[in-house]
C-alpha positions as CSV (number, residue, x, y, z in Angstrom):
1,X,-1.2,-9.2,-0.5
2,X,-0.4,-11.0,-3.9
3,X,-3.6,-13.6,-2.6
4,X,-5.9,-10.6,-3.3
5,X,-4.7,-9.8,-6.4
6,X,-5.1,-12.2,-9.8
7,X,-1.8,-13.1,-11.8
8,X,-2.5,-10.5,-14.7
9,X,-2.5,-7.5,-12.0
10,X,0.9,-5.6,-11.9
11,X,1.6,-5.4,-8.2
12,X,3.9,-2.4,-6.9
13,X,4.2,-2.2,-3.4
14,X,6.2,0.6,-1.2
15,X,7.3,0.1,2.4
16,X,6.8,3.7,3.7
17,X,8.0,2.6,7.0
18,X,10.1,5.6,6.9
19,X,7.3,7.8,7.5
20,X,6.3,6.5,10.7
21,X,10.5,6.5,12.0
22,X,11.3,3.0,10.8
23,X,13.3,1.4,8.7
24,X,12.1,-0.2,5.6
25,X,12.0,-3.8,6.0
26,X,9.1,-5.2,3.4
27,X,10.4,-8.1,1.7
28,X,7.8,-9.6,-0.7
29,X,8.5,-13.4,0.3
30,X,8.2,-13.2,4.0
31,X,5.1,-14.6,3.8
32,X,3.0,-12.6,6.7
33,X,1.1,-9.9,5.2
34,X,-0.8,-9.5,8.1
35,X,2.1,-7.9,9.9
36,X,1.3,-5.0,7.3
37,X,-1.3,-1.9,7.0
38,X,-1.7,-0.7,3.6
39,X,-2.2,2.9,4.0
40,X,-2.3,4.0,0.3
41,X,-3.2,2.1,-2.6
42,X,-3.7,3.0,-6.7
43,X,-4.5,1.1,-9.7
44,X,-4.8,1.8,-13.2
45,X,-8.8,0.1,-13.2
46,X,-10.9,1.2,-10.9
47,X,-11.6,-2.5,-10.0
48,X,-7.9,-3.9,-8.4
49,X,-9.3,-6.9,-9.4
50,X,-9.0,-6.3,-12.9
51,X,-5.9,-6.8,-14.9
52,X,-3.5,-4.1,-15.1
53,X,-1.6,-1.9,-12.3
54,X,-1.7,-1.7,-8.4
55,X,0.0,0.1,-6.2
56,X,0.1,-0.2,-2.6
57,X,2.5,1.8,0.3
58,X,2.9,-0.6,3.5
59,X,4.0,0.1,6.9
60,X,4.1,-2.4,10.1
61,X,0.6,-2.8,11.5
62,X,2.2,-2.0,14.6
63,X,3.1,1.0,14.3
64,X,-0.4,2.5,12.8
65,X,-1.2,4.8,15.9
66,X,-4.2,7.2,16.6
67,X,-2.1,9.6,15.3
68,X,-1.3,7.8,12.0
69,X,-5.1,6.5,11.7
70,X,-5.9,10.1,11.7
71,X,-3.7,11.2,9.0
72,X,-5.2,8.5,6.9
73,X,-8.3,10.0,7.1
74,X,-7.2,13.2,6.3
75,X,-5.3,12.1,3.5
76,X,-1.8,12.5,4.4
77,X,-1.0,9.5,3.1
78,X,-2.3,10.1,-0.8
79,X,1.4,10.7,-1.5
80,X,3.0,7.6,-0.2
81,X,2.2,6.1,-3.7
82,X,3.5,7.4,-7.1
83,X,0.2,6.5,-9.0
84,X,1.9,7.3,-12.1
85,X,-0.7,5.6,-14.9
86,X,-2.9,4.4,-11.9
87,X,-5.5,7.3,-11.6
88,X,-7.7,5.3,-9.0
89,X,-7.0,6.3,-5.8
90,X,-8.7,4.0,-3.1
């Protein structure tokens, strides 16, 4: 994830594993990001390419289901970031 983003982006990220019944186990230096789903993501510029603040909630890839694909869509997951100064909701 921090590949995507330049070095003057702020970069927040939330494992919201708990939402889909698992612990949180994120840990910025393991090195595989694509074991990980972002499923909500914020940023104070509406390009995240930008300098300033992103935000980003993570679970396992593995355990994005139908189900959870569907409440992605819907939204459900808006609130799995804080946004607070990042109005840009992606």
């Amino acid at each position: 994830m921090t590949g995507a983003v330049g070095d003057e982006v702020q970069l927040l990220i939330q494992d919201a594993s708990p939402r889909v019944g698992l612990a949180a186990s994120y840990a910025f230096d393991h090195g595989d990001d694509s074991a990980w789903t972002i499923v909500a993501i914020c940023s104070s510029e509406s390009n995240v390419l930008e300098p300033g603040s992103v935000e980003v909630a993570v679970v396992p890839s593995a355990s994005v289901t139908a189900e959870v694909e569907g409440e992605l869509r819907a939204g459900d997951w808006a609130d799995a970031t804080d946004c607070d100064g990042r109005p840009h909701r992606g």
